[in-house]
C-alpha positions as CSV (number, residue, x, y, z in Angstrom):
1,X,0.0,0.0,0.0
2,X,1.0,3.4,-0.8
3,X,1.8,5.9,2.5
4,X,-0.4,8.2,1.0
5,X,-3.4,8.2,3.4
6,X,-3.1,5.1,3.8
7,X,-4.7,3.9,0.8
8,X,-3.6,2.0,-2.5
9,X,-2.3,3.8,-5.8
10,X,-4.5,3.7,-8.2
11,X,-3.9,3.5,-12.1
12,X,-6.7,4.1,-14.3
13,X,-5.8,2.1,-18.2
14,X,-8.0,3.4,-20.2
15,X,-9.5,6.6,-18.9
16,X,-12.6,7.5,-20.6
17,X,-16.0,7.4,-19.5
18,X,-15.9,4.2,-17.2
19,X,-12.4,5.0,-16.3
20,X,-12.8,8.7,-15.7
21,X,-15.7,8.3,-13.8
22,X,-14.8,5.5,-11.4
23,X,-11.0,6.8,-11.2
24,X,-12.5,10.3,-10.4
25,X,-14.6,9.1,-7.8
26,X,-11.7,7.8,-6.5
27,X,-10.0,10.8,-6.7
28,X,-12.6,12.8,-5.1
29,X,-12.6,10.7,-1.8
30,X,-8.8,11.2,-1.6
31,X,-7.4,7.7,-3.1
32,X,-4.0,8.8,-4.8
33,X,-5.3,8.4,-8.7
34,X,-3.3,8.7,-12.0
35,X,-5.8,8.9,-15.3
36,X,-3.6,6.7,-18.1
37,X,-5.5,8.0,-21.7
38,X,-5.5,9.2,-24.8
39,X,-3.2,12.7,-25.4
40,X,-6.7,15.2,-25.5
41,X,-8.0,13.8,-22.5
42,X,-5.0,13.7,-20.1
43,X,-4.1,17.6,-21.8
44,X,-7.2,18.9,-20.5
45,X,-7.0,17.0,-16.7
46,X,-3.9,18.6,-16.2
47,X,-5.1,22.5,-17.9
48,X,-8.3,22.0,-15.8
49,X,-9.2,19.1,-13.5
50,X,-11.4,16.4,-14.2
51,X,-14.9,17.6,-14.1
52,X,-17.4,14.9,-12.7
53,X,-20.6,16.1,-13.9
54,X,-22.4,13.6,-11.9
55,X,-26.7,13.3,-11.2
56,X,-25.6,13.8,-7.7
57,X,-22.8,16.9,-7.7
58,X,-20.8,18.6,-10.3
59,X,-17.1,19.1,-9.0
60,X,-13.8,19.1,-10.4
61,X,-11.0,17.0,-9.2
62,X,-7.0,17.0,-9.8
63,X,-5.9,13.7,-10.6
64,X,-2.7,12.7,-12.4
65,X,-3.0,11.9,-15.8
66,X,-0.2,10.8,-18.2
67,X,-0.3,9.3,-21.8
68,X,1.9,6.9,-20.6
69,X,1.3,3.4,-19.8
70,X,4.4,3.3,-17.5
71,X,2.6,5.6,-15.3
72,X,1.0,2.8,-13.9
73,X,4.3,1.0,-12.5
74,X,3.9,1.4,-9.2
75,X,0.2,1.4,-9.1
76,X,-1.1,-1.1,-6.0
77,X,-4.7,-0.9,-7.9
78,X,-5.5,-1.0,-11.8
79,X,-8.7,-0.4,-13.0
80,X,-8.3,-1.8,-16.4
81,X,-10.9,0.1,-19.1
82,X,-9.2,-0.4,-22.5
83,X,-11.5,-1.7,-25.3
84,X,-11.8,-5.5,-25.6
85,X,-9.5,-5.7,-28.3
86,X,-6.3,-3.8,-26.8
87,X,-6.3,-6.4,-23.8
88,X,-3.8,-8.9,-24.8
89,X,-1.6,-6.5,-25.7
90,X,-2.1,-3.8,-22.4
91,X,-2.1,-6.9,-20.2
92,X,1.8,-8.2,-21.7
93,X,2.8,-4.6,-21.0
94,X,1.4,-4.1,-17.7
95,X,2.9,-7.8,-16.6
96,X,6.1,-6.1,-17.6
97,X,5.9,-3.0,-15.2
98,X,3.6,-3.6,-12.4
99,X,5.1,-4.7,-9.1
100,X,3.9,-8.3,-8.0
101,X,1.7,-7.3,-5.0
102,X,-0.7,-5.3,-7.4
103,X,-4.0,-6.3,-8.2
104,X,-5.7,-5.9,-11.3
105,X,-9.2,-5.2,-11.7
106,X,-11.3,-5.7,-15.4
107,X,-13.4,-2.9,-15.9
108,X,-14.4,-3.9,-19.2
109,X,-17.3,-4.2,-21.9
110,X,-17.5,-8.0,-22.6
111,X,-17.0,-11.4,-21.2
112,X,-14.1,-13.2,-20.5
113,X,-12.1,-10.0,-20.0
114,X,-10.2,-11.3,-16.7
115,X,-9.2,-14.9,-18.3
116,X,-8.4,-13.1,-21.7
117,X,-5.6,-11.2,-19.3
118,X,-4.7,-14.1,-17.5
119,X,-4.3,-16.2,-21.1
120,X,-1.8,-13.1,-22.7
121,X,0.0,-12.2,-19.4
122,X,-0.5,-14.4,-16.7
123,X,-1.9,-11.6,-14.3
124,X,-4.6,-12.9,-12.4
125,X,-7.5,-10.1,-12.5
126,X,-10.6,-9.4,-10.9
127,X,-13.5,-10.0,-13.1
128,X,-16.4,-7.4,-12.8
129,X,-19.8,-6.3,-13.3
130,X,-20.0,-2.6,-13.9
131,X,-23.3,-0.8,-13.8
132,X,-23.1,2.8,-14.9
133,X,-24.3,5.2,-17.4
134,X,-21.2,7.9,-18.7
135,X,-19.9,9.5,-21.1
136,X,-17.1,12.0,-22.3
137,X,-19.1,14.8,-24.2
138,X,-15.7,16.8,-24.3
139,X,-11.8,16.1,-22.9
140,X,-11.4,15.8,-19.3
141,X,-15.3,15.9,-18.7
142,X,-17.2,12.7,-17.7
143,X,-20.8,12.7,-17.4
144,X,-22.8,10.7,-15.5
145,X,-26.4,10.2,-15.9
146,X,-27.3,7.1,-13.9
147,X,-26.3,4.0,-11.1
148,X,-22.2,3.4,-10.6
149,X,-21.6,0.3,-8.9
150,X,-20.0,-2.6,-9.4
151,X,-20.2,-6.7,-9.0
152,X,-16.6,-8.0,-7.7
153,X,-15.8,-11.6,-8.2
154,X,-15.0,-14.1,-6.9
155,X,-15.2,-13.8,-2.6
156,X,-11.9,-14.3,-1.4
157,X,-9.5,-11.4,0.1
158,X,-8.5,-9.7,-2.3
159,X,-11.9,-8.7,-4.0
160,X,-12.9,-7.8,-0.3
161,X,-10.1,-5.2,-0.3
162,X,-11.1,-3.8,-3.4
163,X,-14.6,-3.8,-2.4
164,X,-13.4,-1.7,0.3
165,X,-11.6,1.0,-0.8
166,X,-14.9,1.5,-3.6
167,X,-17.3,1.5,-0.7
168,X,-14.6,4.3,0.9
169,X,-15.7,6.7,-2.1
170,X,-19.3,6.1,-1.8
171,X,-18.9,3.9,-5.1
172,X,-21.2,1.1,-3.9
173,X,-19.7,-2.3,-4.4
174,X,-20.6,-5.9,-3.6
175,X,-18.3,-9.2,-3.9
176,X,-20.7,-12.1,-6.3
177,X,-20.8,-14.8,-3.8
178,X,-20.6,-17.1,-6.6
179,X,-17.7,-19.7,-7.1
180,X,-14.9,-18.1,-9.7
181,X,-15.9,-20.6,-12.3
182,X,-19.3,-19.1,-12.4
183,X,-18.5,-15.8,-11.6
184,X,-16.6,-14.9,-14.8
185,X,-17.3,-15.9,-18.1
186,X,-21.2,-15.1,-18.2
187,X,-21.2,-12.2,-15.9
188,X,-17.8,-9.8,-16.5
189,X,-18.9,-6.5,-18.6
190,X,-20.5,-3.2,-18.6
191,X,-23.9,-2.9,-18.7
192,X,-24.9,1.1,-19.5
């Protein structure tokens, strides 16, 4: 863990709507956060904050935010939010740079996210459930228009952790009680 309040170091891949939204709920409870996105939106969190424009506030946070997937290297926490088709090839990178004790967390669209990871770099990730309605209408600007919670899978200590520090930024968040078998294949994605 990170000395930083205490809390794990959290590296958003893939900062867009999902990403931005979860990672800046993070942010905005006090978790140490670094956004990992494309050049527009990481120019405009670091000119301006990242404006949650949220159904329940509207506030502007300060995480970091790099273009750089090496950003992410000493990250205890990654919220992974690329699109299904970069994951093989984020996960071998991320295997490359992330310290052993970190734990990786699929915050993807589509099934078999966390084995598809585990297959292409033998990092054993969470899968998840992700209930939330967002969007990016401009750079560094993520609306949210409905829920924001999340299904962890499955039970064990390390999903109760995570479970945890989401719960700690009022990001509600329950572990499946389901066995891993039947926790991942049919019920990892994003429903919006």
């Amino acid at each position: 863990m990170n000395a930083t309040n205490n809390r794990p170091k959290v590296a958003v891949v893939g900062a867009g709507a999902v990403g931005g939204y979860f990672g800046g709920m993070l942010a905005r409870a006090g978790v140490p956060v670094v956004l990992i996105g494309r050049p527009s939106f990481v120019e405009a969190v670091h000119r301006s904050g990242l404006f949650l424009d949220s159904i329940h506030f509207q506030e502007t946070v300060h995480p970091e935010a790099s273009t750089e997937l090496s950003a992410a290297a000493d990250a205890d926490v990654v919220l992974l939010c690329v699109k299904t088709t970069a994951t093989a090839s984020v996960s071998k990178q991320l295997a490359a740079i992330l310290p052993a004790k970190a734990t990786v967390v699929s915050l993807q669209n589509g099934v078999n996210n966390a084995e598809d990871i585990r297959a292409a770099s033998g990092i054993d990730a969470l899968p998840a459930v992700v209930y939330v309605a967002a969007s990016v209408p401009s750079p560094g600007h993520v609306k949210h228009s409905g829920r924001g919670d999340l299904v962890l899978g499955p039970k064990n200590e390390r999903t109760e952790k995570i479970a945890n520090l989401f719960t700690s930024a009022n990001i509600p968040c329950r572990i499946s009680e389901t066995s891993k078998a039947n926790f991942g294949p049919s019920s990892s994605g994003i429903v919006r």
